[in-house]
Residue, then its C-alpha position, 0 to 999 in steps of 0.5 A: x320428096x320423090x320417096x314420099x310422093x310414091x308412097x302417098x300414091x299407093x296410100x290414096x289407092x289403098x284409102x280409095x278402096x280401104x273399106x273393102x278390106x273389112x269385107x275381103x277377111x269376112x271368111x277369116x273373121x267368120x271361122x272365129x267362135x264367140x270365145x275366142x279372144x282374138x274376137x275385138x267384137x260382135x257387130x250385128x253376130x258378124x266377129x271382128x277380128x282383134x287384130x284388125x282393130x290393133x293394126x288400125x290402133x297403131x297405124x293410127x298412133x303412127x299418124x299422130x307421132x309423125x304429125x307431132x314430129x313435124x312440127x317440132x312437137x312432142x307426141x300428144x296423148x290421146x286418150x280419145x284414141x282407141x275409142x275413137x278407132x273402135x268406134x270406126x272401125x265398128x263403123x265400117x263393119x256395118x256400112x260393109x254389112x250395109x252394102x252386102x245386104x245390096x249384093x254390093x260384094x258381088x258386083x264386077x265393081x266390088x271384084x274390080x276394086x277388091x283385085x286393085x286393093x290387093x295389088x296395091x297392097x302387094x305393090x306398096x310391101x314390095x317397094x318397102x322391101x326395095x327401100x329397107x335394101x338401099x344403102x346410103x353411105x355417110x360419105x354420099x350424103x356429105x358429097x351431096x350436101x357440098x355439090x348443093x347451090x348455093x339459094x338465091x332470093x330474086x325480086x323482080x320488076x316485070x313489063x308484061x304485054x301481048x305484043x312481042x313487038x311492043x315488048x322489044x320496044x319496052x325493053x329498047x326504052x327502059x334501057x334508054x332510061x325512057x319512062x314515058x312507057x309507064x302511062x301505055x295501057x297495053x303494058x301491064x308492070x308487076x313487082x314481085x316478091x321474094x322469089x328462090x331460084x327453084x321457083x322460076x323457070x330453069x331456062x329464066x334462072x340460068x339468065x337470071x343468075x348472071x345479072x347484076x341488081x338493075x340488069x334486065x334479061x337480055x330479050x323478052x320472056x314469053x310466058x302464059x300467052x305474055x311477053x315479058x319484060x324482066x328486070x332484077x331489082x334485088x337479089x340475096x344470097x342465103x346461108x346454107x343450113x348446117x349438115x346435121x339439119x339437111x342430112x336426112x332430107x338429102x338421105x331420102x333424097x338419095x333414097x328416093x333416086x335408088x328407089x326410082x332407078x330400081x323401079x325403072x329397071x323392073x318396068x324395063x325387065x319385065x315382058x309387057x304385052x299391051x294392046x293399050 
């Protein structure tokens, strides 16, 4: 869905340059004694702050919960867990240490990517904070769900040829009930599978849809360098799920549309001064 493609967008560009927020607190971590129980360890006398190690402990509980959920499982216990995120974390105080014993922490490389760490993290607070102020009604999601298609499944029977002329001809002689065409090399015939409507071209489906099993689409489809002969072979109608089940898909969907409409209308707001 839209809301969690955003989100994953600004998650790779956080993991890109994840390593680099250990070294960004070192100036934090460094004013911390050694009997300060906000210390979670020394690496190498370099303090590593107990809060660093907590928010990585609970981003990484939340990973799991949410992988358990979808699969319709219940949270597995990981006893292996908060030795494993110790260990990582610890993992990645060395390798920073390891790259600024090379001066790697004062490269334009370093700054660059510490300065697009700290706007990406800023960007992804700001669009959690337009999202928790969306309001969806009851009322929306349960107009939603009853505008919603009804999904068809399509088979389909294909002639295929880079001929456009050869094409019009294949589908003159399958109407006519010719299959003298079957031995003819320059034609390629392809069954499909089960196909959902959403899965093939708009502008194919709109055809598609007013066919009857047997009907061909009224003129050769040109497709990936092909001309394309289609014919319906089968087509199913499929039960609509219940509410309950497709309520917080069409809830984030929604979500999402808000979402989208907000940032369109900052972009649109904002003075922009660009070379580029």
């Amino acid at each position: 869905m839209t809301t969690k493609k955003t989100m994953l967008s600004l998650a790779c560009l956080i993991m890109a340059t994840g390593l680099n927020s250990v070294t960004a607190s070192d100036e934090k971590q460094q004013s911390l004694n050694s009997t300060d129980s906000a210390i979670f360890a020394r690496v190498n006398d370099e303090p590593v702050a107990q809060d660093l190690y907590d928010f990585l402990l609970a981003s990484r509980e939340e990973q799991s919960d949410d992988g358990s959920t979808a699969t319709g499982n219940a949270p597995r216990a990981q006893p292996d867990l908060r030795g494993q995120v110790a260990r990582d974390l610890i993992m990645t105080v060395l390798l920073a240490q390891k790259a600024k014993a090379g001066d790697a922490d004062k490269s334009a490389q370093f700054k660059l990517e510490l300065e697009l760490f700290s706007q990406t993290l800023l960007a992804q607070i700001a669009v959690q904070e337009i999202m928790a102020g969306i309001e969806v009604e009851e009322a929306q999601i349960r107009k939603r769900y009853a505008q919603q298609p009804p999904q068809t499944l399509y088979r389909f029977m294909i002639w295929e040829t880079s001929s456009k002329k050869l094409a019009a001809n294949t589908l003159d002689l399958l109407r006519a009930g010719d299959q003298a065409l079957e031995q003819n090399p320059l034609i390629t015939r392809i069954e499909t599978p089960w196909l959902m409507g959403t899965d093939i071209d708009p502008e194919v489906n709109r055809q598609v849809m007013e066919l009857n099993i047997e009907q061909f689409v009224g003129s050769p489809i040109h497709q990936d360098e092909k001309w394309k002969v289609v014919q319906l072979i089968d087509k199913r109608e499929l039960t609509r799920e219940p509410y309950a089940q497709e309520r917080d898909n069409i809830r984030a969907d929604i979500v999402a549309e808000e979402l989208q409409k907000k940032l369109d209308s900052l972009f649109a707001a904002a003075e922009i001064i660009s070379d580029q």
